[in-house]
N, C-alpha and C positions, 0 to 999 in steps of 0.2 A: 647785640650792640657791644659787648664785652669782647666778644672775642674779633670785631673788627674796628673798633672807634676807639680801644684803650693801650698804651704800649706795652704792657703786659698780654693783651691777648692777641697784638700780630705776633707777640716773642712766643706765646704759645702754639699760632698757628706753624707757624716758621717753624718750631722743634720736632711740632708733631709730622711734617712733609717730612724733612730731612735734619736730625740734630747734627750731623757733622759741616753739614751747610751753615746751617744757622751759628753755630760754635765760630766758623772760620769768618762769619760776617760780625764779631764781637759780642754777640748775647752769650749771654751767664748760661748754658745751660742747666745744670745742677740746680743753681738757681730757681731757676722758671721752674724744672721738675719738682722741687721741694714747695714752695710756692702755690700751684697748681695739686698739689697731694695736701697741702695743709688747705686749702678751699674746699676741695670735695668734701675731705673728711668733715670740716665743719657744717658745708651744707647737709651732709647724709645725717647728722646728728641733728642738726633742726628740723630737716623734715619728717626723721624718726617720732621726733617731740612730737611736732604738729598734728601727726598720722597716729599717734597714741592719744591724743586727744580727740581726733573729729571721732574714732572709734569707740571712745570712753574705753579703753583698754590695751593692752599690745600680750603676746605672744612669741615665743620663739621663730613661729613662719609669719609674722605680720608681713615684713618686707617680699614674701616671695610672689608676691602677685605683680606687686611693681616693677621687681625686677623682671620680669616674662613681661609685662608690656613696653619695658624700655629697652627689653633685647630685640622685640617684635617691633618696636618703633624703627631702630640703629639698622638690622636686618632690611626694613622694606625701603628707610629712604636710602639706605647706602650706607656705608663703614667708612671714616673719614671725614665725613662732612656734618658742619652742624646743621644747615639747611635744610637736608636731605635728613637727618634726626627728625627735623622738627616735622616736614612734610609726610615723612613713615609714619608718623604716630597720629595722622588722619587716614582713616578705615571708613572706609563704606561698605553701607551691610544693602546684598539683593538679595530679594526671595523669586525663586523662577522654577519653571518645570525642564525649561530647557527642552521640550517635547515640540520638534528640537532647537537647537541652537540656531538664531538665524539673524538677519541684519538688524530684526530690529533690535534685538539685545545686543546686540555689539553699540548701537549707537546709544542705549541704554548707561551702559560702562561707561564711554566715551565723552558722554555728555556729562553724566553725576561725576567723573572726573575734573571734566572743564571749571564746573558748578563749583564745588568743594575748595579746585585749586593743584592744577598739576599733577604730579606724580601720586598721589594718593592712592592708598591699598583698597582692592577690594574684595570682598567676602561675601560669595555668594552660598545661599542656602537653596541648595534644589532635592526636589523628588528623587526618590531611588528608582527601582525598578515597577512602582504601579503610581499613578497616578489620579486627580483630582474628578477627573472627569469619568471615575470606575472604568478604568482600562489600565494595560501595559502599556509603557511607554512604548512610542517608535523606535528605540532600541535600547539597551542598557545603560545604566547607568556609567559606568566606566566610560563608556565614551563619548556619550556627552560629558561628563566631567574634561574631556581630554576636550573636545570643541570649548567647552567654554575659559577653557585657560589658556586655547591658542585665540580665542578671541578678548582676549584683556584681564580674566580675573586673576586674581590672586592663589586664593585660595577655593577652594567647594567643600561645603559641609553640606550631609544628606542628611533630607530629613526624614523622618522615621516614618513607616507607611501607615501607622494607627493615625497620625497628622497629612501626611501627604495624601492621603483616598478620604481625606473627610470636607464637611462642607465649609466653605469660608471662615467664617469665625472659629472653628477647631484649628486649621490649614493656617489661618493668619496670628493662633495663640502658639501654635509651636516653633513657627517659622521664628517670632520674633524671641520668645523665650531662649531659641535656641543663641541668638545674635545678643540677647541681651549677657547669657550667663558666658559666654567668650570673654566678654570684660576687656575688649580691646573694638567695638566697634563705636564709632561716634554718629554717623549719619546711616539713619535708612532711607536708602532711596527707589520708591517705585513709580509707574506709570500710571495715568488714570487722561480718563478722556477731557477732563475740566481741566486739571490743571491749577484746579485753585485751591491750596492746602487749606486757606481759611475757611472756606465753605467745606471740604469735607471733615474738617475738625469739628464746625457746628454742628453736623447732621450725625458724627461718634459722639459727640456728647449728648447728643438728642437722642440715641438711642439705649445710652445709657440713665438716663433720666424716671423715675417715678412717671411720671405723667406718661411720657410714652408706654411703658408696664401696661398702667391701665385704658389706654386705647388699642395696645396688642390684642392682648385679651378681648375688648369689644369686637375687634374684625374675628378676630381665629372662632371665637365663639358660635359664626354664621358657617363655616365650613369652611373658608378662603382660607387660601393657599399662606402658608407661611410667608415667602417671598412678597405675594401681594399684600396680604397684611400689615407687614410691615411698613411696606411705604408708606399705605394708607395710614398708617398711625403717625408714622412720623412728617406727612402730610398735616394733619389734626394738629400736631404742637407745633412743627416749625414753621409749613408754608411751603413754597415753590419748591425748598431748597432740596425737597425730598425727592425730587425726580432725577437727582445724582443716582440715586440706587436702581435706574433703571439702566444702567451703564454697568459691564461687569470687571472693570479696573477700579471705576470709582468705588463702587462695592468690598473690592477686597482693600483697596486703599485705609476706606473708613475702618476695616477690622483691622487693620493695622494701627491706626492708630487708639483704638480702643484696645489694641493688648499692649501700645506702649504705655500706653495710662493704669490700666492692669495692673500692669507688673513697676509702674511709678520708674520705669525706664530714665536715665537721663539720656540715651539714645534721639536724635535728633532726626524729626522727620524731614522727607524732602520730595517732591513730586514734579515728573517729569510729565506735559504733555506727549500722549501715546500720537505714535507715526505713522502716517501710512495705513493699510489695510484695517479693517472693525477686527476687533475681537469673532472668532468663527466664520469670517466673511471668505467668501468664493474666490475672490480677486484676486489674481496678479497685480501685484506693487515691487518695487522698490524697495518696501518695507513691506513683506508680504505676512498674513496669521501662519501660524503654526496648524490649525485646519487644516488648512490651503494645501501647505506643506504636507502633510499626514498624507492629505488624500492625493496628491502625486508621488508621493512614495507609495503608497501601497496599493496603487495604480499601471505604477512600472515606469512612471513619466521621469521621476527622477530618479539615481539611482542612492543606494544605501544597503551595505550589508546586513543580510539575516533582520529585517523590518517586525516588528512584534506587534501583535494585536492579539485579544482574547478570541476574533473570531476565530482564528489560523487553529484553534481548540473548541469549538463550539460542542459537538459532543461528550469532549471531555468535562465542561465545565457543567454540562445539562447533566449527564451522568452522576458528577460527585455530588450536584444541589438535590437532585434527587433521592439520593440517601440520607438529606437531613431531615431529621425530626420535627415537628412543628414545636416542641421543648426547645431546638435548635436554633429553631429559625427567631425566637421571639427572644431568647439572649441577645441578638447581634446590637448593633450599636443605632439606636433611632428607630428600629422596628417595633413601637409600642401603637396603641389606638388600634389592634387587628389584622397593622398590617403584615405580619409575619401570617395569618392564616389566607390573606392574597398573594402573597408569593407562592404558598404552599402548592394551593389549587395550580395555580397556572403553571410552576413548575413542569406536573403533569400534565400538561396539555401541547405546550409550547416545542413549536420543533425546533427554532432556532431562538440565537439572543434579540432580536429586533422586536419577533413574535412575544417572547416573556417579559421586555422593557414594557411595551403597547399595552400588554393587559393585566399588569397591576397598575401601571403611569393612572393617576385620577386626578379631577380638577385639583384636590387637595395633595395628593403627593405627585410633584415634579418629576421629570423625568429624570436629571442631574442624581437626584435622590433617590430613584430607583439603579440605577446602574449602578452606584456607589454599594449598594444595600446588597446585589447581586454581586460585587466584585468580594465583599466581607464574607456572603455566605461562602463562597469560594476559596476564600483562601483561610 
């Protein structure tokens, strides 16, 4: 409002287009410039105070974080414009695998843009080279980082494969950890099938809860599957609203917001109803799964250079498991209850990967969780 509704700040905008314009139109320039340097300065020093206060303290580099978010602001809306200042220093944070890049994450961008408000930065956080579902991705990382910046992002931070191959709630602590300590993202915005942030905020806070604790524990205790368990408990304390966790957007959504609460984030949630195609569904769409894709690329149906899959190594990876120790196997990450000694076995039996998922996979351990478990021994 300053710098459009007060005659001192069109005399400022006027200087900063062109001063020898503005000079020959009768403004003071020297003026305005003295003027305009005797403001900043005073506001840099109030908010110096301020920022030593909300901290209880200041340092030498107090100011350097602010200034990196108000170069990252000036930078993303524009140089020149306060507008475009103010619009850059709105960041949206995505987390995605990009496995691969396709319409529906473009509309994804597109949309959490619209949402937010215009030009807004976005900052997506994806998998590197192995991914969630114990596999390589369908091709490196490098390019998909290159598809998702010619599809609208901003920026691409990778996230680390001890997070990226692990299950939901590890994959949903690091993604956001990783967007919160950037310290320039304000809205996360991801997809889920509901669409309703309030209902999956009750069902994160439901599973954060005492009560739930102890209805976990009553299912897990019959031998039911972690995953089932789960709902069923959080069935027990909330009601209906548990059948979100049979959706797996909704699912990763809720761990997202239970690691914004985690980490007492002031990152701001946001959720898009998901488009088109199910999560793993067969279907040609418009908006097609990533599946879908996978399996016409490495199909032949569509094409894509040098396409990556652990089968394309199936001996090699049966090879290296099989040198591991049962000492080995019972270190990895979530191999506790034995089941490092059913890997073990079936290691040695199994001719390919399909064959060693099948015969450790049991009512109680998932399939998702075995592959993951086989991709760790691995690598």
């Amino acid at each position: 409002l300053f710098l459009y509704k007060t005659r001192l700040g069109r005399a400022t905008r006027a200087v900063s287009d062109n001063a020898a314009l503005a000079a020959a139109s009768g403004i003071n320039v020297d003026q305005v410039v003295r003027v305009v340097w005797i403001l900043s300065c005073a506001m840099a020093a109030l908010s110096g105070v301020l920022l030593g206060v909300y901290l209880n303290g200041i340092s030498w580099n107090t100011g350097a974080t602010l200034i990196l978010l108000m170069f990252a602001a000036v930078t993303l809306g524009g140089l020149g414009t306060a507008n475009g200042a103010l619009i850059g220093s709105l960041v949206i944070g995505i987390v995605a695998e990009y496995n691969p890049f396709h319409t529906g994450h473009q509309y994804q961008i597109s949309e959490s843009r619209r949402a937010v408000g215009g030009e807004a930065g976005v900052v997506a956080v994806m998998s590197g080279n192995w991914v969630q579902r114990g596999d390589a991705a369908i091709t490196d990382k490098w390019t998909r980082s290159r598809m998702a910046l010619e599809g609208g992002a901003d920026l691409v931070l990778e996230l680390p494969t001890v997070w990226a191959s692990s299950s939901a709630e590890s994959f949903a602590r690091g993604a956001v950890a990783l967007l919160h300590a950037s310290g320039v993202v304000d809205t996360l915005c991801f997809g889920s099938e509901s669409g309703d942030l309030e209902a999956l905020a009750s069902v994160a806070r439901c599973l954060d809860s005492a009560g739930f604790q102890t209805e976990l524990r009553r299912f897990t205790s019959n031998g039911t599957s972690f995953a089932a368990a789960r709902q069923a408990a959080v069935q027990e304390v909330l009601g209906d609203s548990a059948r979100l966790l049979s959706a797996p957007n909704n699912n990763l959504g809720v761990e997202y917001l239970r690691a914004l609460a985690a980490l007492s984030s002031s990152i701001r949630p946001m959720t898009l109803p998901r488009q088109g195609a199910g999560h793993d569904s067969q279907v040609n769409s418009p908006y097609p799964s990533a599946s879908w894709l996978r399996r016409q690329i490495l199909g032949g149906a569509l094409p894509l250079d040098n396409p990556a899959s652990l089968r394309f190594n199936e001996r090699g990876v049966l090879t290296l498991l099989r040198s591991r120790t049962p000492e080995e196997l019972a270190a990895l990450p979530d191999c506790g209850e034995g089941l490092h000694n059913r890997l073990y076995r079936a290691i040695r039996v199994a001719e390919n990967l399909e064959q060693l998922y099948e015969q450790v996979k049991t009512k109680r351990y998932a399939h998702a969780r075995i592959r993951r478990l086989v991709l760790w021994a691995y690598l």
